[in-house]
ROKOL-519369 format. One record per residue (C-alpha): x, y, z. Coordinates in steps of 0.02 Angstrom, whole numbers, padded with zeros to 5 digits, always signed. Example, Ala and Ser with C-alpha at 12.3 -4.5 7.8 and 13.67 -1.06 7.14 Angstrom:
REM ROKOL-519369
+00615-00225+00390+00684-00053+00357
//
This chain:
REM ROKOL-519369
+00000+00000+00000+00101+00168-00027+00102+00267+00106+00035+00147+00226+00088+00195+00411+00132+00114+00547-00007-00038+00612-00113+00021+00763-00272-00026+00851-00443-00022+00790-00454+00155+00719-00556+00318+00819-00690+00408+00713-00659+00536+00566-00591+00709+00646-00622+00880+00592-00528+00954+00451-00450+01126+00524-00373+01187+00385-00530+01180+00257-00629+01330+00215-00769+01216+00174-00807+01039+00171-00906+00942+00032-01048+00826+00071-00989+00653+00028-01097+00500+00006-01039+00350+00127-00950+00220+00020-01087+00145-00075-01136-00048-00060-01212-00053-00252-01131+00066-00394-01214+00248-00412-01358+00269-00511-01353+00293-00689-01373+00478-00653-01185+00491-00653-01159+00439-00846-01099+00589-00958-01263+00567-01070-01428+00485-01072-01525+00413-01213-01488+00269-01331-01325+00163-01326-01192+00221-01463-01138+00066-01565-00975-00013-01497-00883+00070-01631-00919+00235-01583-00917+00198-01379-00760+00284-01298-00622+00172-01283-00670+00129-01069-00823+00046-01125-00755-00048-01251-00594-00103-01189-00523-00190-01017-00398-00127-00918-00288-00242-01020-00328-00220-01171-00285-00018-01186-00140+00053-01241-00015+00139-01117-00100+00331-01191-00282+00264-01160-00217+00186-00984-00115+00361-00931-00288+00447-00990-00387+00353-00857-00328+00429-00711-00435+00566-00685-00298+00678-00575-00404+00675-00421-00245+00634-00311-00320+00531-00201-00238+00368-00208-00074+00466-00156-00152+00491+00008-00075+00392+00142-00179+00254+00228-00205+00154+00385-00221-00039+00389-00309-00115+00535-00206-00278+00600-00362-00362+00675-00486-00313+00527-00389-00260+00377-00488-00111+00363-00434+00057+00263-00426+00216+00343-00368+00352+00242-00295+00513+00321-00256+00693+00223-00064+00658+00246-00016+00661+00060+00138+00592-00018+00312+00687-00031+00296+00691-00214+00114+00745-00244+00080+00922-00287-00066+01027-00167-00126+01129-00293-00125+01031-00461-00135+00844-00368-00021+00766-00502+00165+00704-00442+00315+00809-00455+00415+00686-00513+00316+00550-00596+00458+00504-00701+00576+00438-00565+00427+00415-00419+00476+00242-00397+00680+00281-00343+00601+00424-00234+00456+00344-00159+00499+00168-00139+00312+00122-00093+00223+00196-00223+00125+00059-00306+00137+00037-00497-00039+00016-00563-00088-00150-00684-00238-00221-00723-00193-00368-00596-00157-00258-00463-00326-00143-00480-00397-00311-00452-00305-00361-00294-00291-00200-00199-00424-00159-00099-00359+00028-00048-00409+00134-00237-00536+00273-00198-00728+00223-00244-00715+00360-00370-00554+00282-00456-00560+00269-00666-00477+00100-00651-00581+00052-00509-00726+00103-00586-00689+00013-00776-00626-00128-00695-00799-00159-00602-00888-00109-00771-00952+00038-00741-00953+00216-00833-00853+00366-00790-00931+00514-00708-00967+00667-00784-00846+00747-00713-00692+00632-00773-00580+00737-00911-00625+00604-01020-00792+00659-01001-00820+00828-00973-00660+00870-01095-00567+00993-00958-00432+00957-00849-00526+01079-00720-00693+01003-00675-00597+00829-00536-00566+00995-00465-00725+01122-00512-00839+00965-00445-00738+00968-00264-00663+00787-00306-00492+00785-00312-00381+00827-00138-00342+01015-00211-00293+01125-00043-00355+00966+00065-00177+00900+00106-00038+00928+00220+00133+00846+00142+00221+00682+00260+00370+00794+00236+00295+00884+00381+00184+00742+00466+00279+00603+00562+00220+00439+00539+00187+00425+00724+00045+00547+00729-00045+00491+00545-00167+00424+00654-00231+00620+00715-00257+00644+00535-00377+00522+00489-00493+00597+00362-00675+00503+00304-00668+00589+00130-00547+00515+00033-00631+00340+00043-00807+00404+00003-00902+00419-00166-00913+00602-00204-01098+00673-00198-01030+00767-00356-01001+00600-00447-01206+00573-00414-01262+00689-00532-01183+00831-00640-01168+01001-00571-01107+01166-00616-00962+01223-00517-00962+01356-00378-00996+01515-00463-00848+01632-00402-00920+01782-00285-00943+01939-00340-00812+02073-00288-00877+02185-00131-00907+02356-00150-00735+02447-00098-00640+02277-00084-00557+02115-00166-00667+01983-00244-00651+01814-00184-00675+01633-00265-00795+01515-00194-00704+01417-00028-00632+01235-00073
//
């Protein structure tokens, strides 16, 4: 598991997030997939020669492009994590990894993440199937369980912006490990990261930026 910190007891309850100026509404983890409210379109089913590549191919049947594409840049497998020793559960905290950026959630170095982070987890089609740890929301996940992408996947929606726009991805949610010993992971367990998104439910447009006061600075909607 990358990032996985040291074993400990059964693990306390979710604790507030101090640093957020506001904190989405996420859906528990859900026992069935979403409704079909989260597909990009409704209506008739295109014939399988027009279907995007995801619904016509398996994990291991796409090229390395169409498997790069997949990941949607949400950031949150590069979250660290929590194992339970009794259980096995997952608990995910908002400690992210040395190498993923705040702001854009991509890594700094993909390149040469493996020499830096020794326990970051290359992604295969066997290992989507074996890990139990990949975010609900998760393109590979998601494919590999045969289901659709959600709206607001790039793949979908066509911009980079809306993981981010829909309050998905861990944009200004994270505090670096650089700055987190592994000893206290456990005060920064977060319920989020392991949740469905309520975005992912149904499309929505973003948070329209606020207007600028009268005699002072505008400001953007919180995240």
């Amino acid at each position: 598991m990358r990032g996985q910190g040291p074993e400990s007891d059964p693990l306390p309850q979710d604790l507030p997030l101090p640093d957020e100026r506001s904190v989405p509404d996420d859906l528990p983890l859900p026992d069935a997939p979403p409704p079909d409210g989260d597909r990009a379109s409704a209506g008739a089913a295109p014939a399988d020669g027009d279907a995007p590549f995801w619904k016509r191919k398996s994990l291991a049947e796409m090229t390395p492009a169409e498997w790069e594409s997949l990941c949607d840049g949400c950031g949150r497998c590069c979250l660290n994590k929590l194992e339970d020793v009794d259980t096995g559960a997952i608990a995910w905290t908002d400690v992210a990894c040395r190498l993923l950026d705040g702001v854009s959630c991509r890594c700094s170095d993909y390149d040469n993440r493996f020499a830096t982070v020794p326990d970051c987890v290359r992604l295969t089609p066997a290992v989507v199937e074996e890990i139990a740890w990949l975010p609900p929301s998760c393109a590979y996940r998601l494919v590999d369980e045969g289901r659709d992408l959600p709206w607001w996947h790039p793949l979908v929606s066509g911009d980079p912006d809306t993981v981010h726009a829909a309050r998905v991805s861990v944009r200004r949610r994270t505090v670096s490990e650089l700055v987190v010993p592994a000893e206290e992971f456990e005060e920064r367990l977060r319920m989020w990261p392991g949740q469905y998104p309520r975005a992912g439910i149904s499309p929505r447009r973003p948070p329209p930026r606020a207007k600028a006061a009268v005699g002072g600075k505008g400001t953007k909607a919180g995240k």
